[in-house]
N, CA, C and O atoms as a Maestro MAE file, in Angstrom:
{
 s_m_m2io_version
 :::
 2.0.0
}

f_m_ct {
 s_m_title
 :::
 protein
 m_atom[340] {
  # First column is atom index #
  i_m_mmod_type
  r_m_x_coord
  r_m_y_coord
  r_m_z_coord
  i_m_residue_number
  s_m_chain_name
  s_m_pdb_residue_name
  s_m_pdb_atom_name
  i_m_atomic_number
  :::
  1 25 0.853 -1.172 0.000 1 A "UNK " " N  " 7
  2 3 0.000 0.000 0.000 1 A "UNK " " CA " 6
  3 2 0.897 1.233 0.000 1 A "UNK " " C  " 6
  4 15 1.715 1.470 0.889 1 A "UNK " " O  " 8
  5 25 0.623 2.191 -1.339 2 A "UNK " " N  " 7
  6 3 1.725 3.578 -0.892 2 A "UNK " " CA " 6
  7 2 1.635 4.111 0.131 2 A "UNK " " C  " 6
  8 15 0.504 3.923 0.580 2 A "UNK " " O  " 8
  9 25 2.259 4.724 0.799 3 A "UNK " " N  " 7
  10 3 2.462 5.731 2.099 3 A "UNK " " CA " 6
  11 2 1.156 7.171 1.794 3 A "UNK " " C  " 6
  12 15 0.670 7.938 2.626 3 A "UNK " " O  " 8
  13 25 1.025 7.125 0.983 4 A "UNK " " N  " 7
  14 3 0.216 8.203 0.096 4 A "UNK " " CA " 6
  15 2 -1.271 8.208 0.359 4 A "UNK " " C  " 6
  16 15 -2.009 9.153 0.637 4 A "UNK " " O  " 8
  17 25 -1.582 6.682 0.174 5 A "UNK " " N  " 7
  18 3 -3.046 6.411 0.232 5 A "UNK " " CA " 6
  19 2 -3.642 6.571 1.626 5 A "UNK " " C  " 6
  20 15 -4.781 7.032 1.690 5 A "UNK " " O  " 8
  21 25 -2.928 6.204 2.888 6 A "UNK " " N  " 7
  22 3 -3.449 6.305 4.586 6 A "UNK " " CA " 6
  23 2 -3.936 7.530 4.685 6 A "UNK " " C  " 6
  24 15 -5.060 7.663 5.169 6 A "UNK " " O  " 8
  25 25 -3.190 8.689 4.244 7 A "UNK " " N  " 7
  26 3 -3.469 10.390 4.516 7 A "UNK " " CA " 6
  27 2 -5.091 10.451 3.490 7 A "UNK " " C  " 6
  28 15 -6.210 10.767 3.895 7 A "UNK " " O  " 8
  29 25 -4.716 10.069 2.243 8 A "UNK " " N  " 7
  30 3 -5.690 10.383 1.536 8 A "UNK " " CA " 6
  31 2 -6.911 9.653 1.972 8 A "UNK " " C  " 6
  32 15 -7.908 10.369 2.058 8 A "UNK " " O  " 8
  33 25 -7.050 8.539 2.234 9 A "UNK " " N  " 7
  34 3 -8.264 8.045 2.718 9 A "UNK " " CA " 6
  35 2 -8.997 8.489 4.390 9 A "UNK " " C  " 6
  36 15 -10.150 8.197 4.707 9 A "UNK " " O  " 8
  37 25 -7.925 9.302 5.360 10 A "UNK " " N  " 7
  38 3 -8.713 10.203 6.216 10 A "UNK " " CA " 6
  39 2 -9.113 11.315 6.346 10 A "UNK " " C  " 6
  40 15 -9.861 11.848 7.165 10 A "UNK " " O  " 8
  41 25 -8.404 11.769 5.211 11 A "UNK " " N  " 7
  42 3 -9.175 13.577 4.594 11 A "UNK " " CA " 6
  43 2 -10.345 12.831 4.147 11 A "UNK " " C  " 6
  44 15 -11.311 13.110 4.856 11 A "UNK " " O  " 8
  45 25 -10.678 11.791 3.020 12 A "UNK " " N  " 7
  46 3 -11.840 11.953 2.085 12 A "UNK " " CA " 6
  47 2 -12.738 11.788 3.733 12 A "UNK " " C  " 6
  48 15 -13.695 12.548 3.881 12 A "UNK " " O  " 8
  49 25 -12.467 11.007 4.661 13 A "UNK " " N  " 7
  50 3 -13.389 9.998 5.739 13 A "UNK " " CA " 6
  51 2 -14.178 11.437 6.774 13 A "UNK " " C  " 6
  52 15 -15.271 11.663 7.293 13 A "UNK " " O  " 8
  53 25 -12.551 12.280 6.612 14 A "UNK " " N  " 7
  54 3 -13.245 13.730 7.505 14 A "UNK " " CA " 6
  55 2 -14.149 14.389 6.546 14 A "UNK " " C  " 6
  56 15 -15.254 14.584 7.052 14 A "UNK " " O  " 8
  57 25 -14.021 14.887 5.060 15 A "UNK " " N  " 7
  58 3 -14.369 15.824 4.986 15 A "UNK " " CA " 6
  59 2 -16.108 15.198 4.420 15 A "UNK " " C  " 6
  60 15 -17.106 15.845 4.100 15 A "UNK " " O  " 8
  61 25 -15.828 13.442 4.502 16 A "UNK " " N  " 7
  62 3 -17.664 13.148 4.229 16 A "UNK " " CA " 6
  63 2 -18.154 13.457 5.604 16 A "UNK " " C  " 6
  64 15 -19.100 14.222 5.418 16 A "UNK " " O  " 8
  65 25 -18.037 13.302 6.648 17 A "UNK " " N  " 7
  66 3 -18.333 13.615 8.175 17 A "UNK " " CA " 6
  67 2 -18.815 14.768 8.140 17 A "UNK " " C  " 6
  68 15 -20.040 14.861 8.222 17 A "UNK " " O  " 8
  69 25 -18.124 15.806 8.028 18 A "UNK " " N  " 7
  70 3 -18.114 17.248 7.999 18 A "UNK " " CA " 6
  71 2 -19.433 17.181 7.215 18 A "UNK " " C  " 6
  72 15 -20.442 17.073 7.913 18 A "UNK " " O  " 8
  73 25 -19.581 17.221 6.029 19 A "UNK " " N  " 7
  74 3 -20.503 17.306 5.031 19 A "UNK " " CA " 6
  75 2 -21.834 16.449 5.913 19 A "UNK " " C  " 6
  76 15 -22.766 17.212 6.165 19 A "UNK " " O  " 8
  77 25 -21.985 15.368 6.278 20 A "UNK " " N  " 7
  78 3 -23.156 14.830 6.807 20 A "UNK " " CA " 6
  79 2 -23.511 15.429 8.454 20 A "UNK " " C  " 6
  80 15 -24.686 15.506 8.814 20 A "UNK " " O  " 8
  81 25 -22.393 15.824 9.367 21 A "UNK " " N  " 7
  82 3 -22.488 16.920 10.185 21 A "UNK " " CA " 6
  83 2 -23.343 17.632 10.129 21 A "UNK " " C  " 6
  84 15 -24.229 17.788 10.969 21 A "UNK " " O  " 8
  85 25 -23.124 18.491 8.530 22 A "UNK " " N  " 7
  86 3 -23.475 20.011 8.222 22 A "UNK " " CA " 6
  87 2 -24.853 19.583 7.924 22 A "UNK " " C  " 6
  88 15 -25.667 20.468 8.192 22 A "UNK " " O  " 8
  89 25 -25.325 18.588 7.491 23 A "UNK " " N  " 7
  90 3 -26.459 18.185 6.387 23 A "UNK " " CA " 6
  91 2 -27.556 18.330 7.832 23 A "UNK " " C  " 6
  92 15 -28.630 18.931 7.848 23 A "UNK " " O  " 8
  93 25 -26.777 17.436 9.218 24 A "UNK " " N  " 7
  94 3 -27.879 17.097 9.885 24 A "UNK " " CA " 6
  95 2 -28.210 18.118 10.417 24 A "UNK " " C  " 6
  96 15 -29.387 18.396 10.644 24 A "UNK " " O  " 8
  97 25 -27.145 18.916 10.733 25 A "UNK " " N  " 7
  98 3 -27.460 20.344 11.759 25 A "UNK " " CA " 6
  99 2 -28.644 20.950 10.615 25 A "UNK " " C  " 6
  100 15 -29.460 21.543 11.320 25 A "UNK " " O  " 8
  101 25 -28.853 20.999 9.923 26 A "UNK " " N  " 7
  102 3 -29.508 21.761 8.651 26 A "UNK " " CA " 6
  103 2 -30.750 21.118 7.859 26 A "UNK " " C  " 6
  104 15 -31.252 21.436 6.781 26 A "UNK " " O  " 8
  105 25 -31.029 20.229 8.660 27 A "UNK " " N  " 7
  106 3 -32.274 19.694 8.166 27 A "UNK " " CA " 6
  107 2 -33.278 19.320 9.592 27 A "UNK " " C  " 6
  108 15 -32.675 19.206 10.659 27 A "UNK " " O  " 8
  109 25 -34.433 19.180 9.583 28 A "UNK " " N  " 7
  110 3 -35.316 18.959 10.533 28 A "UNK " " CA " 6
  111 2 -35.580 19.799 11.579 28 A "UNK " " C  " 6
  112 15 -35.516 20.962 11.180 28 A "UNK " " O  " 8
  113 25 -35.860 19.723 12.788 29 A "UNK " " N  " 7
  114 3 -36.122 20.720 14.123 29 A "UNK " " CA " 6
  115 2 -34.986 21.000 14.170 29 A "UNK " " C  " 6
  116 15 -34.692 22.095 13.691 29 A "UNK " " O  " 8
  117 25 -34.454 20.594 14.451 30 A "UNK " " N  " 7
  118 3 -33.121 20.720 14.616 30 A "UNK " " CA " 6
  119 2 -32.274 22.222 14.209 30 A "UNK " " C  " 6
  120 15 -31.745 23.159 14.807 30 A "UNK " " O  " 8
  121 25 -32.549 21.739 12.667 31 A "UNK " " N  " 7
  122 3 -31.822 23.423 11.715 31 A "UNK " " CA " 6
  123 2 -33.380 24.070 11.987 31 A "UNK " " C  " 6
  124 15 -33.285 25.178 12.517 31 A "UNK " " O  " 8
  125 25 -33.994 23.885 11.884 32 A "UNK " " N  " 7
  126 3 -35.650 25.105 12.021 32 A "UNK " " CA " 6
  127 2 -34.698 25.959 13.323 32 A "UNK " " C  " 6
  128 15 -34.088 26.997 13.065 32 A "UNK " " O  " 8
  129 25 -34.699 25.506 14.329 33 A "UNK " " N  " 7
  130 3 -34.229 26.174 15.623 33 A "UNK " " CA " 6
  131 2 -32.970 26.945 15.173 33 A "UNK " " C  " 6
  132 15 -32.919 28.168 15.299 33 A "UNK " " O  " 8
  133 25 -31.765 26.095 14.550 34 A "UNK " " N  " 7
  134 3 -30.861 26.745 14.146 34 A "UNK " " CA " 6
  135 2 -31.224 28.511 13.457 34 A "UNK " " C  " 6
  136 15 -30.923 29.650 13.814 34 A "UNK " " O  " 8
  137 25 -31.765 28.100 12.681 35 A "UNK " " N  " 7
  138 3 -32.158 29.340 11.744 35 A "UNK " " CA " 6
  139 2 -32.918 30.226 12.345 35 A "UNK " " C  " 6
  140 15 -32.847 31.368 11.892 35 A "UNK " " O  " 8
  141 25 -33.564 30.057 13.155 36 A "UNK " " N  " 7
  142 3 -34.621 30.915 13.713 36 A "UNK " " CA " 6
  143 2 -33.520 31.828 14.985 36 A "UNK " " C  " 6
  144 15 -33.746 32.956 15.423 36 A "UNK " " O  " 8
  145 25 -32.554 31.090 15.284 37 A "UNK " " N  " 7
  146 3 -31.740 31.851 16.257 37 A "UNK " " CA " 6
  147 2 -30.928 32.707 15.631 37 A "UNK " " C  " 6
  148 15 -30.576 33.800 16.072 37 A "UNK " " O  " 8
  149 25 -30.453 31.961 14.034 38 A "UNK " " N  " 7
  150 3 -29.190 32.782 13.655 38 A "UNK " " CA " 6
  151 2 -30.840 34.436 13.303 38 A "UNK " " C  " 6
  152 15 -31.001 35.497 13.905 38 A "UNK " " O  " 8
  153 25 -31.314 34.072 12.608 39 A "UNK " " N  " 7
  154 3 -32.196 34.970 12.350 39 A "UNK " " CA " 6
  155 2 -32.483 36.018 13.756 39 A "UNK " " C  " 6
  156 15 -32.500 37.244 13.644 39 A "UNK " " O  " 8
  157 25 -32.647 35.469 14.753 40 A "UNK " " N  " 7
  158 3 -32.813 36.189 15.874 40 A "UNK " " CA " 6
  159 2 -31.757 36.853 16.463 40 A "UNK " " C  " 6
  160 15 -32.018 37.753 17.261 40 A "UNK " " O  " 8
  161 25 -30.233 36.477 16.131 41 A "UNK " " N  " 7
  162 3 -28.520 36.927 16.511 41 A "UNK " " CA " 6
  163 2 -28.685 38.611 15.990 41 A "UNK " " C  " 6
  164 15 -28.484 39.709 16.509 41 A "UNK " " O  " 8
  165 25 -29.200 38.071 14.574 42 A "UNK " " N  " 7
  166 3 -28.849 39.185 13.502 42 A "UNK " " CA " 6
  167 2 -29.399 39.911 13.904 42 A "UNK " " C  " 6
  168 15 -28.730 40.769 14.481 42 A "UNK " " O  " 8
  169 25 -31.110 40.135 13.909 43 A "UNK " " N  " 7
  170 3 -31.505 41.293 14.633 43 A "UNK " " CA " 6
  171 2 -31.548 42.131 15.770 43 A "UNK " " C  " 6
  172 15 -32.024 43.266 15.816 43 A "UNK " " O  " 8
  173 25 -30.982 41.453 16.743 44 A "UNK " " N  " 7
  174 3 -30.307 41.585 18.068 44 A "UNK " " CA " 6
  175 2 -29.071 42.503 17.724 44 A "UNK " " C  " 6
  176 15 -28.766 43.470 18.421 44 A "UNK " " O  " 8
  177 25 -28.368 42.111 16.562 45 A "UNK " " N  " 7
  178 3 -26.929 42.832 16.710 45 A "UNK " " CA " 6
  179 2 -27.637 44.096 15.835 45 A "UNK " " C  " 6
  180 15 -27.110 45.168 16.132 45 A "UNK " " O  " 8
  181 25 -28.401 44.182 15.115 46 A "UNK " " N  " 7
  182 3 -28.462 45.469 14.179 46 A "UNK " " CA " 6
  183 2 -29.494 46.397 14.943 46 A "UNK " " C  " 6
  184 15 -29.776 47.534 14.562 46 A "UNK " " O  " 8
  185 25 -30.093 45.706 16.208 47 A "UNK " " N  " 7
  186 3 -30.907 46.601 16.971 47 A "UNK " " CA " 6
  187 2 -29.693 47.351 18.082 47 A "UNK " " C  " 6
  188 15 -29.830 48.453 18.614 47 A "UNK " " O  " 8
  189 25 -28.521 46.428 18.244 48 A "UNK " " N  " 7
  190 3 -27.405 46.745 19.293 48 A "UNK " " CA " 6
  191 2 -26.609 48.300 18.676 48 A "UNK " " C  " 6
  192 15 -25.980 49.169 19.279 48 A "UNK " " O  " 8
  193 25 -26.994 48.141 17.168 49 A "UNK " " N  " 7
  194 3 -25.903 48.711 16.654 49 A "UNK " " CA " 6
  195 2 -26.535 49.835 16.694 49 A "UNK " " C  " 6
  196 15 -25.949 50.743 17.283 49 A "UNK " " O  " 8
  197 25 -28.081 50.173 16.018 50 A "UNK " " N  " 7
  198 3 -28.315 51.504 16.641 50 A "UNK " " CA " 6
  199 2 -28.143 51.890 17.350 50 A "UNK " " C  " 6
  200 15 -27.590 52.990 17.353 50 A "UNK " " O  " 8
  201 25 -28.606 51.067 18.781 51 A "UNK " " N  " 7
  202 3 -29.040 51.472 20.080 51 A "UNK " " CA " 6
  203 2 -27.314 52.549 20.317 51 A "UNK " " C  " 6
  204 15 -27.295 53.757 20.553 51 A "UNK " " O  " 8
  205 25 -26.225 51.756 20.179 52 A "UNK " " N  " 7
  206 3 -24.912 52.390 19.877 52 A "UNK " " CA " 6
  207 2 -25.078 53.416 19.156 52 A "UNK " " C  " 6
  208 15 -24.720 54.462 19.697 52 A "UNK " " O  " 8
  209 25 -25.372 53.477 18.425 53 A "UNK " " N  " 7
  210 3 -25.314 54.983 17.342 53 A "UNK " " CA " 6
  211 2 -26.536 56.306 17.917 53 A "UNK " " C  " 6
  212 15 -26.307 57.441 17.499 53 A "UNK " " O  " 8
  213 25 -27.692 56.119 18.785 54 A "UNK " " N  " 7
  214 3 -28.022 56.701 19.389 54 A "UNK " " CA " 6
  215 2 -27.461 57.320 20.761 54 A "UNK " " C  " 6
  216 15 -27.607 58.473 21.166 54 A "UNK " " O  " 8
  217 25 -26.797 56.280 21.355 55 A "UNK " " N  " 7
  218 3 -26.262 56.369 22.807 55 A "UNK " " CA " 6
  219 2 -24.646 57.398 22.156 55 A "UNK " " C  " 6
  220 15 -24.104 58.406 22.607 55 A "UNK " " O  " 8
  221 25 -24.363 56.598 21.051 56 A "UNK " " N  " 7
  222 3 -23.294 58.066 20.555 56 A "UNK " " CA " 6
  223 2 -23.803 60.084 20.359 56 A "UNK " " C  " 6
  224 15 -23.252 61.166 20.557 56 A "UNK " " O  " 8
  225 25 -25.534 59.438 19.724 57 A "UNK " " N  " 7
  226 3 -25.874 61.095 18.979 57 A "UNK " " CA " 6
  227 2 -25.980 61.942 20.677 57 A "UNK " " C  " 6
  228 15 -25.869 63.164 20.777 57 A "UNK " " O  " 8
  229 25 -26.215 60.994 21.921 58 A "UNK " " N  " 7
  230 3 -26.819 61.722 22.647 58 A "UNK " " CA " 6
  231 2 -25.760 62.090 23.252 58 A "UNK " " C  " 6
  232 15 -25.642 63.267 23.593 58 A "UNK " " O  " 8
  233 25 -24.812 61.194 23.499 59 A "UNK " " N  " 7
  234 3 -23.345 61.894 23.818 59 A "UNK " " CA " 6
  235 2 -22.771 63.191 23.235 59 A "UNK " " C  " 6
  236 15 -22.141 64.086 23.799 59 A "UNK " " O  " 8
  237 25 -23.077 63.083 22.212 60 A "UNK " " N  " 7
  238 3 -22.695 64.414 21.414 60 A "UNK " " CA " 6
  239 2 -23.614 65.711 21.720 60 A "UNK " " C  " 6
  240 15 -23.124 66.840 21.753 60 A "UNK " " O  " 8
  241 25 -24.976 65.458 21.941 61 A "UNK " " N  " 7
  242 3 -25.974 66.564 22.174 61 A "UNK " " CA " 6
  243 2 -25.325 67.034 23.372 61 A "UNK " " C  " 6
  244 15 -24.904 68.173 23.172 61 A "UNK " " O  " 8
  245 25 -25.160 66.766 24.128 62 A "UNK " " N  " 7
  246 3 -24.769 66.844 25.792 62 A "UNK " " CA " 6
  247 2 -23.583 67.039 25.230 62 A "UNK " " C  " 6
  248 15 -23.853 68.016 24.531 62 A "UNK " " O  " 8
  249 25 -22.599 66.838 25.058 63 A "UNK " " N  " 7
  250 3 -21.092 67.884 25.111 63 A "UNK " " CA " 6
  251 2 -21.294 68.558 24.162 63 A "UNK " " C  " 6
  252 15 -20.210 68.824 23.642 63 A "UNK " " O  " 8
  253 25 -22.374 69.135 23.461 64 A "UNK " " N  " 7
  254 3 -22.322 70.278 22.584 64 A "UNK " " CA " 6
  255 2 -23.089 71.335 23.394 64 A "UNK " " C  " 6
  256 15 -23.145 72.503 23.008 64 A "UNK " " O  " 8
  257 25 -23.560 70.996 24.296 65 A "UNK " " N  " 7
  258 3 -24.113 71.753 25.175 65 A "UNK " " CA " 6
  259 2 -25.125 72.405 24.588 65 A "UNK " " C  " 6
  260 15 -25.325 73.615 24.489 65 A "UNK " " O  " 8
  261 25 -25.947 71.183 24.084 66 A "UNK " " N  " 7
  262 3 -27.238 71.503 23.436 66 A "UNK " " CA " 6
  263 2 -28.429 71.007 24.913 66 A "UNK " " C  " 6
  264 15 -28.311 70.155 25.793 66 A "UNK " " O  " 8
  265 25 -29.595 72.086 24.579 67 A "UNK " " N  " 7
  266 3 -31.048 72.006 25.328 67 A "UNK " " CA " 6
  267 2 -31.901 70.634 25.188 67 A "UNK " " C  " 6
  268 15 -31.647 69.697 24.431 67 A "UNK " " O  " 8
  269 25 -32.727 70.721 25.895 68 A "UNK " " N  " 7
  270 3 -33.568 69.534 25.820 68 A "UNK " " CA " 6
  271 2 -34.686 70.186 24.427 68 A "UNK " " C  " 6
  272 15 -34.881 71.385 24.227 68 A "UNK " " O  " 8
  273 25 -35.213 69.195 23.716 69 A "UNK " " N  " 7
  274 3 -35.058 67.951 23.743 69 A "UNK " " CA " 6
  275 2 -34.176 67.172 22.944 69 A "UNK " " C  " 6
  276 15 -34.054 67.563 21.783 69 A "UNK " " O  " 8
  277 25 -33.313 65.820 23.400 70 A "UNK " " N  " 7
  278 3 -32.892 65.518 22.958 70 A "UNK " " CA " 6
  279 2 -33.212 64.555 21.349 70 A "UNK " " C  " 6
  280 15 -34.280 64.137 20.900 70 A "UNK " " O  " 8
  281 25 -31.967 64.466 20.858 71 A "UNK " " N  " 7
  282 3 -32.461 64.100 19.296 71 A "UNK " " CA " 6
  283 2 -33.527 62.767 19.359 71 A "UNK " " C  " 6
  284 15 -33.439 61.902 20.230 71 A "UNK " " O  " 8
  285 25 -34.319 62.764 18.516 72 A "UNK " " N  " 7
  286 3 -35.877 61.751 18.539 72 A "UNK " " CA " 6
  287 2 -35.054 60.391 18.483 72 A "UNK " " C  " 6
  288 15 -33.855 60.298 18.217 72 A "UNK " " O  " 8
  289 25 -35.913 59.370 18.782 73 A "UNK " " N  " 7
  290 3 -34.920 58.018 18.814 73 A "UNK " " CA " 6
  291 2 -35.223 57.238 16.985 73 A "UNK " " C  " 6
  292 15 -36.206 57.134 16.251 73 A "UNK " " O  " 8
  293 25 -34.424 57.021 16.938 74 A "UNK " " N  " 7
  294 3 -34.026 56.432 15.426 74 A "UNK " " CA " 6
  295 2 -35.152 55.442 15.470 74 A "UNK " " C  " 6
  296 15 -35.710 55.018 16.482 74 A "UNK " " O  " 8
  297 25 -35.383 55.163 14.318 75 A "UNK " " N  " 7
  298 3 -36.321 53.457 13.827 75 A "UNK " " CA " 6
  299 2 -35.363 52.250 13.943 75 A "UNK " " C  " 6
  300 15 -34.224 51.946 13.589 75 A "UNK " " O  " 8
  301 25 -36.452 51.691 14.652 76 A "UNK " " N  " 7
  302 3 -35.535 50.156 15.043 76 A "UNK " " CA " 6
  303 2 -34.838 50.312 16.333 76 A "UNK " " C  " 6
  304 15 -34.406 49.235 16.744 76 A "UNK " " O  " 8
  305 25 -34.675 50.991 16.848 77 A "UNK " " N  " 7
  306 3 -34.694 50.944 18.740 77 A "UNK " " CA " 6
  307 2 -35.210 50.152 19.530 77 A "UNK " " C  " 6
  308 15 -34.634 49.768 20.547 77 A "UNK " " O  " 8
  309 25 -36.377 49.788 19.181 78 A "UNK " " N  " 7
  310 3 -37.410 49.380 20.259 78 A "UNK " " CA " 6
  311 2 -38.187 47.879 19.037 78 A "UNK " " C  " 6
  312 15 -39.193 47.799 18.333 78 A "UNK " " O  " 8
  313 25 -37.068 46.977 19.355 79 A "UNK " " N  " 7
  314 3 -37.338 45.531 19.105 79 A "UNK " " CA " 6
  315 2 -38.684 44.925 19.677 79 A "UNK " " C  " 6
  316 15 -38.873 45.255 20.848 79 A "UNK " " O  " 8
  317 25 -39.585 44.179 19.171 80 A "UNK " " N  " 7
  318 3 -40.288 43.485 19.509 80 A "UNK " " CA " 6
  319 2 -40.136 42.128 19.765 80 A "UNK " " C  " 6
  320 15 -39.080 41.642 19.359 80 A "UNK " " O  " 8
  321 25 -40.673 41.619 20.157 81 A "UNK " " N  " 7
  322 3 -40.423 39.777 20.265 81 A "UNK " " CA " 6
  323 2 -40.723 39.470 19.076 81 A "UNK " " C  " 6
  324 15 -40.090 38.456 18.782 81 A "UNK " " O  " 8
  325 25 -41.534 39.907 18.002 82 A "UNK " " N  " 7
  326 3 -41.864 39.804 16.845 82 A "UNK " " CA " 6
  327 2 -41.121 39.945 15.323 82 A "UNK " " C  " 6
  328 15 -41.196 39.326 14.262 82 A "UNK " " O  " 8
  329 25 -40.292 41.222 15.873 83 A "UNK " " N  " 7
  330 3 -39.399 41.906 15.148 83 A "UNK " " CA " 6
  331 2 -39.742 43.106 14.875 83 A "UNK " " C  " 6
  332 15 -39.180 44.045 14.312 83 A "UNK " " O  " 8
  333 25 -40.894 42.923 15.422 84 A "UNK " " N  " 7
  334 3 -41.794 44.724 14.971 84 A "UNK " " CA " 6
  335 2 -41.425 45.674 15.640 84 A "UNK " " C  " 6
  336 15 -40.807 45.271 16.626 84 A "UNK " " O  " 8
  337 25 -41.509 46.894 15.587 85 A "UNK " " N  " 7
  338 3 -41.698 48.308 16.478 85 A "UNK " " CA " 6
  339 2 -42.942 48.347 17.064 85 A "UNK " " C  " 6
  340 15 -43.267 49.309 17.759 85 A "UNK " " O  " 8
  :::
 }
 m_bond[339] {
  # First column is bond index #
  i_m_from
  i_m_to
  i_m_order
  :::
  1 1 2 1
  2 2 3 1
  3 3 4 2
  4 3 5 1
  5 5 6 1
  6 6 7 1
  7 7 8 2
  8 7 9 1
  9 9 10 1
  10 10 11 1
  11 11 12 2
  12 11 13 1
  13 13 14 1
  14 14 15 1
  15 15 16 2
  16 15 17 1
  17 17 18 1
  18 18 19 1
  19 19 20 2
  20 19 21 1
  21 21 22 1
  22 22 23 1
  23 23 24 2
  24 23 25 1
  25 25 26 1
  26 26 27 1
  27 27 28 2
  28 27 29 1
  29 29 30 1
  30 30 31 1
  31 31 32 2
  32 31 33 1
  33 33 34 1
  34 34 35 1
  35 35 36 2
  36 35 37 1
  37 37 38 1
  38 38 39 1
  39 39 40 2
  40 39 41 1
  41 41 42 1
  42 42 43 1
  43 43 44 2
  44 43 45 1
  45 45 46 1
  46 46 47 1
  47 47 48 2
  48 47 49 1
  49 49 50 1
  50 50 51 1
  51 51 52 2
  52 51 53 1
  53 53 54 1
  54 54 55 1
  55 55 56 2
  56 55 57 1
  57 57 58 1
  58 58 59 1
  59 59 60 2
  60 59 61 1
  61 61 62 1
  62 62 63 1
  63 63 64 2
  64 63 65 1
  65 65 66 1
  66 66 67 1
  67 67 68 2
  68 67 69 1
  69 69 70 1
  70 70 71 1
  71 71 72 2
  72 71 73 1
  73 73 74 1
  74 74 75 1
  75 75 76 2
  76 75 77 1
  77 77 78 1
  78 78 79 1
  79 79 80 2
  80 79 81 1
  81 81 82 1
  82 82 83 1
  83 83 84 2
  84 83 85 1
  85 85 86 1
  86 86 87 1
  87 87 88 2
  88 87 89 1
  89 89 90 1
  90 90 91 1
  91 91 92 2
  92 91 93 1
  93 93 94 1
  94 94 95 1
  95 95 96 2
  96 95 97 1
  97 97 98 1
  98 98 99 1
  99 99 100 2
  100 99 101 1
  101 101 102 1
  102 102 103 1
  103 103 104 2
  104 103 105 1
  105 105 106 1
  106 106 107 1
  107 107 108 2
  108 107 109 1
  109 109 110 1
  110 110 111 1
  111 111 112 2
  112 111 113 1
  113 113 114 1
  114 114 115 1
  115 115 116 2
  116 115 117 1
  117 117 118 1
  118 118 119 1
  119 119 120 2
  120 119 121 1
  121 121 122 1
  122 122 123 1
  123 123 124 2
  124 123 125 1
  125 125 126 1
  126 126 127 1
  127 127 128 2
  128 127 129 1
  129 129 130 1
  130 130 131 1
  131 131 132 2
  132 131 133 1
  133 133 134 1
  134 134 135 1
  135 135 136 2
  136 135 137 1
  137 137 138 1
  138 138 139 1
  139 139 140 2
  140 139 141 1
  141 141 142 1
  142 142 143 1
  143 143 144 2
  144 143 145 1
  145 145 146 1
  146 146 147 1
  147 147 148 2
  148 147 149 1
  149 149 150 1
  150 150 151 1
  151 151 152 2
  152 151 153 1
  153 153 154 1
  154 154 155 1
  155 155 156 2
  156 155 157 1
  157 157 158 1
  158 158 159 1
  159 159 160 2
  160 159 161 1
  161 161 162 1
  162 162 163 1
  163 163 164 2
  164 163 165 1
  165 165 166 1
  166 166 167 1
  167 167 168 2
  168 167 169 1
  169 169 170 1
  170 170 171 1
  171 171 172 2
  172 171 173 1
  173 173 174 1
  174 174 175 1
  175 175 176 2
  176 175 177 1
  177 177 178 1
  178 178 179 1
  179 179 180 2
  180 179 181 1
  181 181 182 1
  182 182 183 1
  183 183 184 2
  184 183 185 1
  185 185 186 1
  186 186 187 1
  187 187 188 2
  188 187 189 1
  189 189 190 1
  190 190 191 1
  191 191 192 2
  192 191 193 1
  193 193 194 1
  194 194 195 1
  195 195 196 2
  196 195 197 1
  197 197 198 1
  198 198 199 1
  199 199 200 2
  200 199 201 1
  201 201 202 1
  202 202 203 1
  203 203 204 2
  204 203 205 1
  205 205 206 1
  206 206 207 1
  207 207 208 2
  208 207 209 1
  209 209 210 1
  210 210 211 1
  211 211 212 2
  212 211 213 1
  213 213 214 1
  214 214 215 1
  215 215 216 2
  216 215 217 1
  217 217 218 1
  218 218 219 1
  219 219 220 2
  220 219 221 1
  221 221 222 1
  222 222 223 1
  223 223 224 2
  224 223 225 1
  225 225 226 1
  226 226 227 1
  227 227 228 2
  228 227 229 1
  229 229 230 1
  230 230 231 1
  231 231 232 2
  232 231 233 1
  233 233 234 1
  234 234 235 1
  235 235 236 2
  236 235 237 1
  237 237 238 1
  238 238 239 1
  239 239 240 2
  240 239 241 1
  241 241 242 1
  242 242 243 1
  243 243 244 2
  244 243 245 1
  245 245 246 1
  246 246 247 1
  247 247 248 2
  248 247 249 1
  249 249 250 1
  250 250 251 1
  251 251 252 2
  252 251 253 1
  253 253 254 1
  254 254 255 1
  255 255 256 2
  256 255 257 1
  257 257 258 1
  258 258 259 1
  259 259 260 2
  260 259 261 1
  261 261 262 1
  262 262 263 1
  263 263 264 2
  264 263 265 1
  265 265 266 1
  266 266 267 1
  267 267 268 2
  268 267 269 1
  269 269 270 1
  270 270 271 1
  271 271 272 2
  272 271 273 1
  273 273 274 1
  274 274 275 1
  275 275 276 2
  276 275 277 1
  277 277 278 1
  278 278 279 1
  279 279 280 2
  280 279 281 1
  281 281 282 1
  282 282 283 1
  283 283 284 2
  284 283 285 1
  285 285 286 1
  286 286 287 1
  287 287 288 2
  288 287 289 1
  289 289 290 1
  290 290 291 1
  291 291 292 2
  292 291 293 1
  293 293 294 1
  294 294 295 1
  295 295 296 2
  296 295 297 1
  297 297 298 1
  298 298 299 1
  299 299 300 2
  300 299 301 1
  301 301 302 1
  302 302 303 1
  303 303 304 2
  304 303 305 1
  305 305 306 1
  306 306 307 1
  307 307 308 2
  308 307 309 1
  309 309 310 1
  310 310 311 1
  311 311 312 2
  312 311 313 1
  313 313 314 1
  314 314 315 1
  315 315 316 2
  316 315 317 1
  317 317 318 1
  318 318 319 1
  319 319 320 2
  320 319 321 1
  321 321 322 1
  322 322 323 1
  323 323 324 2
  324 323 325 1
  325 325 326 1
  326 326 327 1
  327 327 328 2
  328 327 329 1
  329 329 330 1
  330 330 331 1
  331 331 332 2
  332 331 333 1
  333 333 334 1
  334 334 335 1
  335 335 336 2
  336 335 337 1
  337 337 338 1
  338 338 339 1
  339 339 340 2
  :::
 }
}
């Protein structure tokens, strides 16, 4: 047997694993849940990211030594369990 063939036959053995891994995470309840969280990550971080970009504008109102009221709150602040406003 070449020295050649041992390596090559546990890459092909990992990378079918990997592939049926990926298949299972990604099919049934299983990936439904998956997806519904990554879906839920995302909007979490792009609601984080305003919430940041507001908590910056108001920083700025206040050392500009601006009056009340402060600047109106952006769209998409105020997440729902839904995803709604």
């Amino acid at each position: 047997m070449p020295d050649w063939l041992v390596p090559l036959i546990v890459a092909i053995g990992t990378i079918c694993l990997g592939i049926l891994t990926w298949s299972a995470t990604r099919t049934g309840a299983m990936g439904q849940r998956l997806r519904a969280l990554e879906s839920r990550v995302g909007r979490l971080e792009s609601t984080g990211a305003i919430r940041m970009d507001y908590i910056e504008a108001l920083r700025k109102h206040i050392n500009d030594g601006r009056d009340p009221p402060p600047p109106p709150y952006p769209k998409g602040i105020f997440l729902t369990e839904n995803g709604n406003e």
